[in-house]
C-alpha positions as CSV (number, residue, x, y, z in Angstrom):
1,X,-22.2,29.3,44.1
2,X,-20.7,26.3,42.7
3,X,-23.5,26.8,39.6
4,X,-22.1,30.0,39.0
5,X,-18.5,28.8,39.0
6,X,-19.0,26.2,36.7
7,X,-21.1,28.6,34.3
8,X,-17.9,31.5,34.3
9,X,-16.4,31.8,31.1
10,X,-13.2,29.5,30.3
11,X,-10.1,30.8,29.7
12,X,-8.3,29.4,26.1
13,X,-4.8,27.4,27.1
14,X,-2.3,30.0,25.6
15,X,-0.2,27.0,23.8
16,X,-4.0,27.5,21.3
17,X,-4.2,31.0,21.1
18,X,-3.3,33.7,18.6
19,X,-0.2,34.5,20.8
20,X,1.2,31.6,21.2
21,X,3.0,28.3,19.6
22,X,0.2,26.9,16.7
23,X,0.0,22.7,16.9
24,X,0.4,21.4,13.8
25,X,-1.5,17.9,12.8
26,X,0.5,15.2,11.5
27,X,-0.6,13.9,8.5
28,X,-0.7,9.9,8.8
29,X,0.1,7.8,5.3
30,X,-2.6,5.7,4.4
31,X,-0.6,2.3,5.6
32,X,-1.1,3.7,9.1
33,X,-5.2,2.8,8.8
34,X,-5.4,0.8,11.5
35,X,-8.8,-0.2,13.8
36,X,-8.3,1.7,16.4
37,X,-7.9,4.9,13.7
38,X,-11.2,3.7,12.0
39,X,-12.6,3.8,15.5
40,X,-11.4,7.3,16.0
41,X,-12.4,8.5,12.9
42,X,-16.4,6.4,13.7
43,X,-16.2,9.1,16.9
44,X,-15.3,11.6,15.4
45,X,-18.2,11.3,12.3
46,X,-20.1,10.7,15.3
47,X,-19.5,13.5,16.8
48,X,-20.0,15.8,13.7
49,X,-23.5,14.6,12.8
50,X,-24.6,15.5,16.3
51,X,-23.6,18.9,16.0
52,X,-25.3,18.8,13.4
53,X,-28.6,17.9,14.4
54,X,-28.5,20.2,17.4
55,X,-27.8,23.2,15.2
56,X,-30.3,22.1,13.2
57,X,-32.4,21.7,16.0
58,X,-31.6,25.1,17.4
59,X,-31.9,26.8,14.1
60,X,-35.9,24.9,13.8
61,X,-36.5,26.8,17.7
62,X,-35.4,30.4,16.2
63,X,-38.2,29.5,13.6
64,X,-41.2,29.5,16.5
65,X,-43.6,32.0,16.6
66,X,-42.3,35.0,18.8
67,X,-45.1,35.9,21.3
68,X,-44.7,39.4,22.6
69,X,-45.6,40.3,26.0
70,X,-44.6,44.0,27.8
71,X,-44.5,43.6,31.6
72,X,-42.8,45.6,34.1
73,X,-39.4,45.1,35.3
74,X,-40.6,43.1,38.5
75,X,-42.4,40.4,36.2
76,X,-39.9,39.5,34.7
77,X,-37.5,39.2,36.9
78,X,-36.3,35.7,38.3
79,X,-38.0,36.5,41.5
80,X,-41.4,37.2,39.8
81,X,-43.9,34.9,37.9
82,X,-42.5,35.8,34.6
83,X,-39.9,32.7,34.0
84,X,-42.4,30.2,35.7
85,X,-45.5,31.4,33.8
86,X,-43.0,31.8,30.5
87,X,-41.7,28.1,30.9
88,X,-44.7,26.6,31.1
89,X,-46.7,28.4,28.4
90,X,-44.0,27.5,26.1
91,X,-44.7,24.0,26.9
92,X,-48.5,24.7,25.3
93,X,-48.0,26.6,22.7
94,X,-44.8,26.0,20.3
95,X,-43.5,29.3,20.7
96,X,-41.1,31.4,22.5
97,X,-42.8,34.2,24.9
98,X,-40.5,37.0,25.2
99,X,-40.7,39.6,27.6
100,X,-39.8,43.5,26.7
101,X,-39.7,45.1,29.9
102,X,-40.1,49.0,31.5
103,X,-42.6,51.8,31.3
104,X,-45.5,50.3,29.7
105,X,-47.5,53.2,28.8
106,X,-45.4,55.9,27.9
107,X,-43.8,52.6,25.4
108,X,-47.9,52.4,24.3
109,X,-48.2,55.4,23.5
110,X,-45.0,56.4,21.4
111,X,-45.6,53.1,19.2
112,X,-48.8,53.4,18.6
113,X,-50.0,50.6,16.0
114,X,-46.9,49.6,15.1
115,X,-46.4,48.3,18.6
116,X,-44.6,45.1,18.1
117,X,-46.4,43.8,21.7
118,X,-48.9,40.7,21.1
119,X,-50.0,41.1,25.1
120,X,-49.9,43.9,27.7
121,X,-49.4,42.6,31.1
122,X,-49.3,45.1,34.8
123,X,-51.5,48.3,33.8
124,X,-53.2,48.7,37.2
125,X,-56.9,49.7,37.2
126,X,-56.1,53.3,38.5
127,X,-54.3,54.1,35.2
128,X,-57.0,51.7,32.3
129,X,-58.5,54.7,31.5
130,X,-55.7,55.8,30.2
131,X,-54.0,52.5,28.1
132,X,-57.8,52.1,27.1
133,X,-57.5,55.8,25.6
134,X,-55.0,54.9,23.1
135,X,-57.5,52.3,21.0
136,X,-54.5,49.6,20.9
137,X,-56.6,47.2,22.9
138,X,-59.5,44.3,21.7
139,X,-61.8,42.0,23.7
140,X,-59.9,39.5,25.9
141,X,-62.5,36.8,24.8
142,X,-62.5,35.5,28.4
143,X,-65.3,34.4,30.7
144,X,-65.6,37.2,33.8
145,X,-67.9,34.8,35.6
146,X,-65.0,32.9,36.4
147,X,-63.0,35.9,38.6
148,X,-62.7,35.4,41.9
149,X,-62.5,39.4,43.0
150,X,-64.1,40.5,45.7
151,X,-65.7,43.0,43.4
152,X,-68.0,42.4,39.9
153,X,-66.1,42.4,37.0
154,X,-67.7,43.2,33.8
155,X,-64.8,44.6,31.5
156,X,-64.1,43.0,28.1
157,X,-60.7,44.8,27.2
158,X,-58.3,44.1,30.4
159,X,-58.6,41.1,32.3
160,X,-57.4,40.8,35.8
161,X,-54.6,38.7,36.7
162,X,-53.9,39.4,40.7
163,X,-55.1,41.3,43.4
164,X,-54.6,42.7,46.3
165,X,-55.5,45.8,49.2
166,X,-53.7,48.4,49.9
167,X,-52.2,48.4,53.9
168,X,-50.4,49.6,56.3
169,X,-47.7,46.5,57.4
170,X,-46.2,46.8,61.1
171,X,-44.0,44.4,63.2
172,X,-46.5,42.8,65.4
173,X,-43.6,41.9,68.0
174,X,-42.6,46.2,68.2
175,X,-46.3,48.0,67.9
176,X,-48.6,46.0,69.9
177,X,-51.8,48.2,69.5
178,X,-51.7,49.3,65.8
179,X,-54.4,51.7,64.2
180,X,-58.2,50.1,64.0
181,X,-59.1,52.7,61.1
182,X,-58.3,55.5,58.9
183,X,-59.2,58.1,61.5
184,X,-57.1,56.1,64.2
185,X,-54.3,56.4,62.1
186,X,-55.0,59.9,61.0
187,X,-55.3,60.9,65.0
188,X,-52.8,59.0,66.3
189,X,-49.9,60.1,68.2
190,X,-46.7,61.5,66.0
191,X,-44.8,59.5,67.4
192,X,-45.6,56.8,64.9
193,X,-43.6,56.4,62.1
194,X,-44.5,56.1,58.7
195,X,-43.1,55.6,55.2
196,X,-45.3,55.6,52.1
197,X,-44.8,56.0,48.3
198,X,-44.7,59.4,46.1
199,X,-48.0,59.0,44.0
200,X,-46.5,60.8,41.3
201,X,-43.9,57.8,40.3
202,X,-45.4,54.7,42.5
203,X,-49.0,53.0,41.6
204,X,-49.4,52.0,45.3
205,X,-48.4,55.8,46.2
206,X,-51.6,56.9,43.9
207,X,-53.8,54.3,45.3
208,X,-53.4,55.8,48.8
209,X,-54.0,59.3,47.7
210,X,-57.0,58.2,46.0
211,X,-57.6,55.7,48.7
212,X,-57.3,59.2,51.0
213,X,-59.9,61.0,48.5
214,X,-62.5,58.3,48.6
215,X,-62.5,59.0,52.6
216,X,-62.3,62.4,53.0
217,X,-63.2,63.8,50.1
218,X,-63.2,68.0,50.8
219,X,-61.5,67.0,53.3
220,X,-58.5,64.9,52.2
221,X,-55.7,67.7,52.3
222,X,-56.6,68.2,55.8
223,X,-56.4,64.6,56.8
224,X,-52.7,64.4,55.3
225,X,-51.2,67.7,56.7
226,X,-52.3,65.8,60.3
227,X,-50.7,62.5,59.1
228,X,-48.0,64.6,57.7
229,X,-45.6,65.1,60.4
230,X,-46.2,61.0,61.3
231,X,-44.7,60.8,57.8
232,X,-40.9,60.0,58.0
233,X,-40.4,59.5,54.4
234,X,-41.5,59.3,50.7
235,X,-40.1,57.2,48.6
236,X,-40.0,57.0,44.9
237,X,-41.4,53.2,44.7
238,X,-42.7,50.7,47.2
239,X,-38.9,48.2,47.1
240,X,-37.1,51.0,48.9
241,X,-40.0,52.2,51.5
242,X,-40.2,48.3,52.1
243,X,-36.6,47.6,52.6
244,X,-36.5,50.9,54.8
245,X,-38.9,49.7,56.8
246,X,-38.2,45.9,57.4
247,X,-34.1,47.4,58.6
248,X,-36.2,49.3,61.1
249,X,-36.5,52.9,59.5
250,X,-40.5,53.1,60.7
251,X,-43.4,51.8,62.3
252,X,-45.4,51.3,59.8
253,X,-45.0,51.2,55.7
254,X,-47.5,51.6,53.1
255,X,-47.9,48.0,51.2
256,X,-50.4,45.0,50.4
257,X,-52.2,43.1,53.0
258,X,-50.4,39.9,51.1
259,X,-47.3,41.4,51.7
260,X,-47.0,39.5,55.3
261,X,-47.2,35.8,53.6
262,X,-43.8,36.4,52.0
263,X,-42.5,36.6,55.5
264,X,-44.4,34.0,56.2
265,X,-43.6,31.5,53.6
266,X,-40.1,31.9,52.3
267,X,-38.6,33.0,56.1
268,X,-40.7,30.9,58.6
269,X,-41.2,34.8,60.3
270,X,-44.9,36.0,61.4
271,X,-43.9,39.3,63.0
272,X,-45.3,41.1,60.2
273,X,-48.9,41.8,60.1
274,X,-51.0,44.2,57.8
275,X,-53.5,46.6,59.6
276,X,-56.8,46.2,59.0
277,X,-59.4,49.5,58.8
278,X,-62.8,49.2,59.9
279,X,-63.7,51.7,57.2
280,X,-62.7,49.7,54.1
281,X,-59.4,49.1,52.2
282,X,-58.7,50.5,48.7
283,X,-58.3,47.2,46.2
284,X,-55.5,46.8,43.6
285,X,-56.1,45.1,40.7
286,X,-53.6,44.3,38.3
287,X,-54.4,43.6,34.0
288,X,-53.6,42.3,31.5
289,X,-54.8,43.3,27.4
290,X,-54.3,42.4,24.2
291,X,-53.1,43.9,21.3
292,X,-55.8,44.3,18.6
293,X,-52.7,44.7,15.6
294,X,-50.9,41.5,16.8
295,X,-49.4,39.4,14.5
296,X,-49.6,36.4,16.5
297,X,-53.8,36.3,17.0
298,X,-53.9,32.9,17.8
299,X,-51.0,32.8,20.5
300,X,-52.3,36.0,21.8
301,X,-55.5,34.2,22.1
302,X,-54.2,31.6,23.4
303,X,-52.3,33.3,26.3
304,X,-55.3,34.9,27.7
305,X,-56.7,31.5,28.2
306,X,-53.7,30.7,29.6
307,X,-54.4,33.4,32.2
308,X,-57.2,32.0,33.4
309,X,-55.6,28.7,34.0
310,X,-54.7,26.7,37.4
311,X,-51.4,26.6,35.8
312,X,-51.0,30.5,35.5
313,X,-53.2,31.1,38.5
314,X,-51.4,29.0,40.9
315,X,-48.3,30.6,40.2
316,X,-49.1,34.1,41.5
317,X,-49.4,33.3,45.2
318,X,-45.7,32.9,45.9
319,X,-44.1,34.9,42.8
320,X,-46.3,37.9,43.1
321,X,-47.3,37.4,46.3
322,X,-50.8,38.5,45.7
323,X,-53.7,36.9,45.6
324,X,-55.0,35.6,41.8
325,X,-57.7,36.6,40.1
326,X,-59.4,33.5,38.9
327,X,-58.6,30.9,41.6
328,X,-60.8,29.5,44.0
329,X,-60.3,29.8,47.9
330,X,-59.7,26.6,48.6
331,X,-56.6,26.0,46.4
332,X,-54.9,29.0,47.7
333,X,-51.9,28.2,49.7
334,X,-53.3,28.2,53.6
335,X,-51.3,31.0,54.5
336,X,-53.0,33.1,52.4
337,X,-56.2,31.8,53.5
338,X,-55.3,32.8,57.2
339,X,-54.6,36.0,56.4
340,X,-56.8,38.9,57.5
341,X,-58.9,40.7,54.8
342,X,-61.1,44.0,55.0
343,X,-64.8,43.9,55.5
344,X,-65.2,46.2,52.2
345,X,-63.4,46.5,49.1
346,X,-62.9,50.0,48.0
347,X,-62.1,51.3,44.4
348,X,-63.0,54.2,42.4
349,X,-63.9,52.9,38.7
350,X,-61.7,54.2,36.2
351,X,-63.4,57.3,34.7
352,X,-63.6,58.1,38.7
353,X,-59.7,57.2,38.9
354,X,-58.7,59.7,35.9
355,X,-60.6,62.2,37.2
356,X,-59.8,62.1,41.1
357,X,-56.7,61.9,40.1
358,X,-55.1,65.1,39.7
359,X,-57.2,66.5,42.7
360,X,-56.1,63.8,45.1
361,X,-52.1,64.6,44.2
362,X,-53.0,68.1,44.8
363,X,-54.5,67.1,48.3
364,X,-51.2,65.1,49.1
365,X,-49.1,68.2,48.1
366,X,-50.3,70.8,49.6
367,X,-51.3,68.5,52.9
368,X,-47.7,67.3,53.6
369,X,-46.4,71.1,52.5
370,X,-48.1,72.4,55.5
């Protein structure tokens, strides 16, 4: 609080400003040079050539290379990894990283080449197909050997960058026997409550209908108008069926099974636990690409390395709260070591993604409409 205070803006003194009395200098005669005068003016030369050098200096930093990178809003925010992983890039490479933020693909695809994005970070693997459709994209130059997925990896245009499955988070200290499966959940009594995510405007709300598909297949629009009346609400994006469900609002809500360390870590509260299904858990994976008509090559270059630093890698744990892509077990904080994982990863490549798509929204309508 007292940071913020001290940062407000100040207000002139009004015996300064346009409005009020103007102070006039006195003019001393040249018999009045005295030592403490040539000290005074020593200070104040003093004074002048170090503003100087610090607009100098500043005017030098507006000279570094500008490294583009297009993120979504939660990146960058100052709860996100985008200041910590900006800082201390900037520390490597003699630039400034600047984040544009929002939509990224509908941005993509209305710029076309004459993008002025050097790196594309947050496309999520259900919707590559469609940023690799628009041909803005080269190799990422990195080495895939070194992922630490719980899947093989063999693309050469988007690089992972986090990770996590899709779950159903409870309060362990409200539902004491939670669902075992997909068909527990699916049969289980409507008395349970749930909140998930619209799949038309949330990536997590697609991954569960295609999460759904994968399942039940010809049988997916059944399996949601039975899990349809369980359903309490849909909400646009995964913040506001989160925050509804940790003021109480449900049972269960649709999120990550890393989404329980947050509670863990920054509130010193385990009551929230992510269910795990016997059948499998749908994986998200999170990329990053860059731009083949960047101007800045080398730094673009030179952040995908960065991406597969400890530096970078270390920070998405407890900004993203996800598990990274290139780290090894061992250096993850223990919390996330302790937490439960699935005993299969499940994801639909993308050509399977684009076209399951469509049908699996369908399957959600008409399934809920019932």
């Amino acid at each position: 609080m007292w940071l913020r205070y001290l940062s407000r803006p100040v207000e002139p003194e009004l015996d300064n400003t346009g409005v009020g009395k103007v102070k006039r200098a006195t003019l001393l005669p040249f018999y009045r040079w005295n030592k403490n005068l040539e000290k005074e003016v020593k200070s104040l030369s003093t004074f002048i050539l170090c503003t100087f050098i610090s607009i100098a200096s500043a005017a030098l930093g507006q000279n570094k290379p500008v490294l583009t990178v297009y993120a979504p809003n939660y990146f960058a925010s100052e709860w996100g990894p985008g200041p910590s992983i900006e800082s201390s890039f900037e520390q490597t490479c003699d630039c400034d990283l600047k984040y544009v933020t929002g939509d990224l693909l509908p941005r993509l695809k209305l710029e076309g080449e004459k993008t002025q994005a050097d790196i594309v970070m947050g496309i999520d693997t259900d919707l590559s197909e469609a940023a690799r459709s628009t041909e803005l994209f080269g190799e990422h130059g990195q080495n895939n050997s070194e992922l630490t997925l719980p899947i093989k990896w063999d693309d050469n245009i988007f690089l992972p960058f986090d990770w996590s499955y899709l779950a159903f988070v409870y309060d362990n200290t409200k539902l004491v026997s939670p669902p075992k499966s997909f068909d527990d959940l699916v049969s289980a009594s409507n008395d349970l409550k749930l909140i998930i995510q619209d799949p038309r405007t949330s990536i997590s709300g697609l991954s569960l209908a295609l999460w759904v598909q994968y399942l039940y297949g010809e049988s997916a629009q059944e399996a949601w108008a039975k899990l349809a009346p369980k359903i309490v609400t849909v909400t646009k994006g995964w913040s506001e069926a989160y925050g509804l469900f940790v003021e109480g609002e449900a049972d269960m809500v649709l999120s990550y099974t890393t989404s329980p360390a947050y509670h863990i870590i920054a509130e010193g509260d385990s009551s929230k636990s992510a269910a795990i299904f016997s059948e499998g858990h749908y994986l998200t994976v999170e990329l990053v690409g860059k731009v083949k008509s960047s101007k800045n090559k080398k730094l673009a270059d030179m952040f995908m390395s960065f991406v597969m630093s400890e530096t970078f890698q270390e920070a998405i744990p407890t900004t993203n709260w996800s598990y990274p892509s290139a780290l090894k077990t061992e250096k993850l904080p223990q919390v996330f070591i302790d937490l439960p994982t699935p005993a299969k990863a499940i994801l639909y490549s993308e050509e399977e993604a684009s076209a399951f798509r469509e049908q699996a929204i369908n399957n959600w309508l008409k399934g809920l409409s019932n």
